[in-house]
LOLOZA-381668 format. One line per 5 residues: number of its first residue (from 0); their letters; for each residue x negated, y, z negated of C-alpha. Coordinates in steps of 0.02 Angstrom, whole numbers, always signed. Layout:
N
NUM	a	X:Y:Z ~ ...
This chain:
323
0	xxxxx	+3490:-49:-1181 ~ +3663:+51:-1158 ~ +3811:-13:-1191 ~ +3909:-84:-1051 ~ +4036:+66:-984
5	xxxxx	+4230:+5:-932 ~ +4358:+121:-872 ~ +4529:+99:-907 ~ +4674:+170:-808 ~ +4851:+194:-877
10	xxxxx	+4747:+155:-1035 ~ +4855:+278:-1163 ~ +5009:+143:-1113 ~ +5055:-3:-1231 ~ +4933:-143:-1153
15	xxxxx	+4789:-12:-1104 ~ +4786:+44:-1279 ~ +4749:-118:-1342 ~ +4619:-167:-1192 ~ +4539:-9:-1266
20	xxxxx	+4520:-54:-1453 ~ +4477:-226:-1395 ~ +4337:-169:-1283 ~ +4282:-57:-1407 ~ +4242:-180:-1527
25	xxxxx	+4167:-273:-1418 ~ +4028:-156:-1407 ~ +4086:-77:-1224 ~ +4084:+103:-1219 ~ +4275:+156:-1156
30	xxxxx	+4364:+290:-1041 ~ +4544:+302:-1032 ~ +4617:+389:-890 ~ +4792:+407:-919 ~ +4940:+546:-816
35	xxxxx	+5040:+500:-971 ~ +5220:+495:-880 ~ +5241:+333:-979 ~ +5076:+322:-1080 ~ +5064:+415:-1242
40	xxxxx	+4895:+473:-1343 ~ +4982:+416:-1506 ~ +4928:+230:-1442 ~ +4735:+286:-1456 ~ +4726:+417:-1574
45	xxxxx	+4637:+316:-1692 ~ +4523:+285:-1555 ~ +4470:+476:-1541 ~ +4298:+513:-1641 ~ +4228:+337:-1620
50	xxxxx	+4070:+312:-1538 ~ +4076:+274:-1353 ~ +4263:+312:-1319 ~ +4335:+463:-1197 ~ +4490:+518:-1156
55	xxxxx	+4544:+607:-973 ~ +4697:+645:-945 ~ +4727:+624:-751 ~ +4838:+562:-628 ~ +4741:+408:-515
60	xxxxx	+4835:+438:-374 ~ +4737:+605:-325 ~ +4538:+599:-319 ~ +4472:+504:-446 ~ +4278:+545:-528
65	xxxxx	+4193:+468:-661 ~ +4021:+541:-703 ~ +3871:+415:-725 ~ +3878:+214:-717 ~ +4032:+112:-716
70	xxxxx	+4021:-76:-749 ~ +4207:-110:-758 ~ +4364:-33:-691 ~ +4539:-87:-781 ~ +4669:-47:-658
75	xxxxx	+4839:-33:-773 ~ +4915:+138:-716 ~ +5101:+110:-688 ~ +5256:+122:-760 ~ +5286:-41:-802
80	xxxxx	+5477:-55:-864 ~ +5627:-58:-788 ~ +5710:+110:-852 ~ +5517:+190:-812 ~ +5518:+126:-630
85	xxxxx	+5697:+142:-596 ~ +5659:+341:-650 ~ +5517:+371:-562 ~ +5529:+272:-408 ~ +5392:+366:-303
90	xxxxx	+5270:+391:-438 ~ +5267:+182:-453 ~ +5243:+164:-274 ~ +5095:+293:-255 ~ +5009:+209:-414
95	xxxxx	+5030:+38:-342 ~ +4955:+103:-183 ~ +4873:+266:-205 ~ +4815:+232:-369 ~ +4750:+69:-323
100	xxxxx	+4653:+143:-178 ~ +4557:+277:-285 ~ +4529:+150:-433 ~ +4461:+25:-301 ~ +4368:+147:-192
105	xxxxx	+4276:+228:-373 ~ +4231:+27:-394 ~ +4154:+5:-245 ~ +4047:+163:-281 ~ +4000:+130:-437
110	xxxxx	+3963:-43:-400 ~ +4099:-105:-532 ~ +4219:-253:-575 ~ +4383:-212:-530 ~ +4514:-296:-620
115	xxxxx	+4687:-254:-562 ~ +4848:-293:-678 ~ +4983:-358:-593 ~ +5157:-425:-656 ~ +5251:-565:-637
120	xxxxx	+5386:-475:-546 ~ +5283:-525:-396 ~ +5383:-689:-381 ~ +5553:-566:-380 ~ +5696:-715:-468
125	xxxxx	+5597:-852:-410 ~ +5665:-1015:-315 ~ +5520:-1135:-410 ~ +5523:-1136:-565 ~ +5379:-1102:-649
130	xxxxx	+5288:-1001:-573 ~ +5125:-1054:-504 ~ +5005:-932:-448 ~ +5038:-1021:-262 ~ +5200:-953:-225
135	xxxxx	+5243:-819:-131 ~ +5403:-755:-211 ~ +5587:-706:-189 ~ +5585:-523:-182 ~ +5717:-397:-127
140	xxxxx	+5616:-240:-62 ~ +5743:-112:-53 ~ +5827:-159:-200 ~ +5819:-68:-381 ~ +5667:-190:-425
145	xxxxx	+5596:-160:-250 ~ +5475:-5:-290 ~ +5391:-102:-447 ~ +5367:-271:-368 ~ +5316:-223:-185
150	xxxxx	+5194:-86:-263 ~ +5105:-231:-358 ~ +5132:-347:-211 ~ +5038:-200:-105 ~ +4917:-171:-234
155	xxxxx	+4851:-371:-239 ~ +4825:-368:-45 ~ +4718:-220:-75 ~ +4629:-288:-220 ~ +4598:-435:-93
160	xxxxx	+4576:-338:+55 ~ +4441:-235:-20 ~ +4351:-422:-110 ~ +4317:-481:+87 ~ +4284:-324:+169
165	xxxxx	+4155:-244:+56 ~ +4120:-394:-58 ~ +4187:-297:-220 ~ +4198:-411:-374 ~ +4374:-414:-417
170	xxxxx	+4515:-504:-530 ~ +4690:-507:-528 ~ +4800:-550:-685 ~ +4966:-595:-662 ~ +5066:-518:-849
175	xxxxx	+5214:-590:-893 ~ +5325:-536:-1043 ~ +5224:-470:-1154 ~ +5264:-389:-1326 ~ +5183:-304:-1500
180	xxxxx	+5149:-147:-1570 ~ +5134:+10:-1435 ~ +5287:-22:-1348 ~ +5388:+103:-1336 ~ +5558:+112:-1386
185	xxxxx	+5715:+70:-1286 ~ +5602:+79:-1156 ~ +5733:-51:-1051 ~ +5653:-236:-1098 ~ +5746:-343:-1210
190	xxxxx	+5609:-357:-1345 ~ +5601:-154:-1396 ~ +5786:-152:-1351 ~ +5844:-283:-1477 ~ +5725:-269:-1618
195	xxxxx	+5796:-75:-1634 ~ +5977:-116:-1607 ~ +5943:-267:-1758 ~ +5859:-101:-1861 ~ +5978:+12:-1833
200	xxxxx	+6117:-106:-1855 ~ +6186:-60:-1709 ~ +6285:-228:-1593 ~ +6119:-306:-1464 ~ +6172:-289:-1285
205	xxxxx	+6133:-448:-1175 ~ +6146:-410:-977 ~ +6245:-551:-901 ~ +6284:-712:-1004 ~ +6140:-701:-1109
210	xxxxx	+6074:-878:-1009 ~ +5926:-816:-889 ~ +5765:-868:-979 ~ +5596:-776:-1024 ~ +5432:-815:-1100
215	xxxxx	+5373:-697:-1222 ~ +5169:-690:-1249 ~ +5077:-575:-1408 ~ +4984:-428:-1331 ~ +4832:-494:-1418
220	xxxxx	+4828:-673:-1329 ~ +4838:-579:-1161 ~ +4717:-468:-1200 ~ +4600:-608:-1261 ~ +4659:-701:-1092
225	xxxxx	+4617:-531:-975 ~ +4426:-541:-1065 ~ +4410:-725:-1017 ~ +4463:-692:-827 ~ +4336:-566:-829
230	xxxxx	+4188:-684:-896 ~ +4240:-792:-755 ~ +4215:-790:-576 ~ +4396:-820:-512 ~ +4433:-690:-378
235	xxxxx	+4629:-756:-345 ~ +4786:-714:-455 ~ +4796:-792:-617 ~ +4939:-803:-743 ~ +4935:-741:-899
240	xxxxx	+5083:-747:-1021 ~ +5161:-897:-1134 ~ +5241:-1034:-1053 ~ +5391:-1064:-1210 ~ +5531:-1038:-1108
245	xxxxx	+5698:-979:-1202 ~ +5868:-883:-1161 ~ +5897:-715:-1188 ~ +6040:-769:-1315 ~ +5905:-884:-1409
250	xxxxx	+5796:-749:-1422 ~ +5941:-604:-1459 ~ +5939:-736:-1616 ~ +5764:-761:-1665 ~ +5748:-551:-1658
255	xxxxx	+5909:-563:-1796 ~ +5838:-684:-1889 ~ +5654:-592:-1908 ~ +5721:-440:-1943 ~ +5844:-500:-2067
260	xxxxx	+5998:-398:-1960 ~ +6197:-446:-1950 ~ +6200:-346:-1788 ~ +6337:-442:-1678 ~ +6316:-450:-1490
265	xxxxx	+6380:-398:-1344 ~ +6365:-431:-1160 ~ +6372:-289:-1007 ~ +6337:-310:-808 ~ +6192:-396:-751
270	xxxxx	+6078:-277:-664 ~ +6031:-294:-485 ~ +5909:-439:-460 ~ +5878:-464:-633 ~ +5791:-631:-616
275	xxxxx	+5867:-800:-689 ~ +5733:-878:-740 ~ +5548:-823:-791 ~ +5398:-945:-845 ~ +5233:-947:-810
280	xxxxx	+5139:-1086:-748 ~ +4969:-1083:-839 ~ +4879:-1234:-754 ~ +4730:-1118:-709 ~ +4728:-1025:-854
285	xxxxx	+4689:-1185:-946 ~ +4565:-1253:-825 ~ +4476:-1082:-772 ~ +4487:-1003:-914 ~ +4504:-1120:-1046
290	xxxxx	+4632:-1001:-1116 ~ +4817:-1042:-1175 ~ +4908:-923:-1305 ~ +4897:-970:-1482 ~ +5020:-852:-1582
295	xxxxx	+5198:-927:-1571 ~ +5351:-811:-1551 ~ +5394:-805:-1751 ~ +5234:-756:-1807 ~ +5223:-612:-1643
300	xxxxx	+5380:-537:-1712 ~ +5306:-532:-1884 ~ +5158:-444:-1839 ~ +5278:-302:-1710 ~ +5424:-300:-1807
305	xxxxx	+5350:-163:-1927 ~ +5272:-49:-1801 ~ +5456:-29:-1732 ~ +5522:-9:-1904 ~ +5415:+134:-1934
310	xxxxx	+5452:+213:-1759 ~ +5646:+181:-1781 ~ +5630:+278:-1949 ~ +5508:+414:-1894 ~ +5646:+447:-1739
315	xxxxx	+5788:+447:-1850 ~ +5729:+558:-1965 ~ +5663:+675:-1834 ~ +5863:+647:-1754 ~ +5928:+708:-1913
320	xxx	+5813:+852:-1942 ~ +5860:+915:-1769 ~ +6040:+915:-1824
């Protein structure tokens, strides 16, 4: 019997990459579909020359064709950052729509799962607090944020949409902060932003007063909580991130303290709608899924902290060649 066959879009990106690995060694047989405006090969490169993995480069938001069976389609094709979506405004709204369109319409041909990854930025800076999967949000549409969260906003009606008109089997994870190796650098989230400044030496910028909260969750507890929602039959949103609330200035600390830095700290502007407070309620998780995250912000940084050093001192070097 073949192996199953699971496509992932925006798969050469920093969670993709690892759904690919994962489902690899799980025995699926992988395609990554990836534009690469944010995504880059280096994620899957060790990937290339295994058995049952295949990388296309191609942008979802134009026809999308996949030769032969498909028994799962992976929707993550988006920029996903704020400096990413903030620079390519239209490109996130076309993936969120466009993209989700193609990836839902090759589903329904192929007779696939669809999951679709969606953020947390749904809820905009939320009035409850946590987040349950039950409420509708406090989003600004035309502001800075606007293109990123009403693109997934648009893209889970679709999802939906497509679930009651044609029957399609289809899940929708709700990601909140999540961090580990892949990410790129500076890319405009706190975690990649702070752990180089602490490398480099260099002061960590805070955005505001340092006192709006996150939850950070290890890539590999999401990834193990994406497989679960797929083994299960729940068709509505579910959250997926770890509920350990903590400020910005708490965790400016623990990312000093892990990497052993005496960076100092400084505050600038908070951006536009930069939401207070962020912390996922994970009520379903735990009773659908039986899932909860296991790895505990300490030993996350441990495991990322060296993939940035190694990136920080690859780009350096490479800065200094240059000049």
């Amino acid at each position: 019997m073949s192996n199953p066959r699971v496509l992932i879009t925006g798969g050469a990106g920093f969670i993709g990459s690892h759904l690919a690995a994962y489902f690899l060694d799980k025995g699926n047989d992988v395609i990554v579909m990836d534009n690469l405006l944010t995504g880059d090969v280096s994620n899957i490169s060790h990937l290339f020359g295994k058995p049952g993995f295949e990388f296309v480069t191609h942008d979802v938001t134009g026809f999308v064709h996949v030769s032969g069976r498909l028994d799962t389609i992976l929707h993550f094709a988006s920029p996903a950052s704020p400096i990413d979506y903030q620079e390519f405004p239209i490109q996130t709204l076309k993936v969120g729509s466009l993209g989700t369109h193609k990836a839902l319409g090759l589903a329904r041909e192929k007779n696939a799962k669809f999951l679709l990854a969606s953020t947390s930025e749904v809820y905009g800076d939320p009035l409850i607090h946590p987040q349950p999967e039950s409420y509708w949000g406090n989003v600004n549409p035309v502001g800075l944020r606007g293109v990123y969260d009403e693109a997934k906003r648009f893209a889970e009606a679709m999802t939906l949409a497509y679930h009651r008109r044609h029957q399609l089997d289809t899940r929708i994870v709700r990601i909140f902060n999540t961090y580990g190796s892949n990410m790129r650098l500076n890319d405009g989230r706190a975690l990649p932003n702070f752990i180089c400044q602490a490398l480099r030496g260099e002061p960590l910028t805070i955005y505001g007063d340092g006192m709006q909260t996150r939850s950070f969750c290890h890539v590999s507890d999401l990834v193990e909580g994406i497989w679960c929602l797929l083994q299960s039959d729940e068709t509505g949103p579910v959250n997926l991130g770890n509920p350990t609330e903590m400020t910005i200035r708490e965790f400016a600390q623990q990312v000093l303290i892990a990497t052993g830095s005496e960076s100092a700290i400084t505050f600038e502007d908070l951006p536009e709608d930069d939401p207070k407070v962020r912390q996922p309620d994970i009520t379903r998780a735990r009773e659908l899924l039986g899932w909860q995250p296991k790895i505990e912000l300490t030993e996350g940084l441990a495991l990322t902290i060296p993939y940035f050093r190694d990136k920080v001192e690859k780009t350096d070097r490479e800065v200094a060649i240059e000049f």
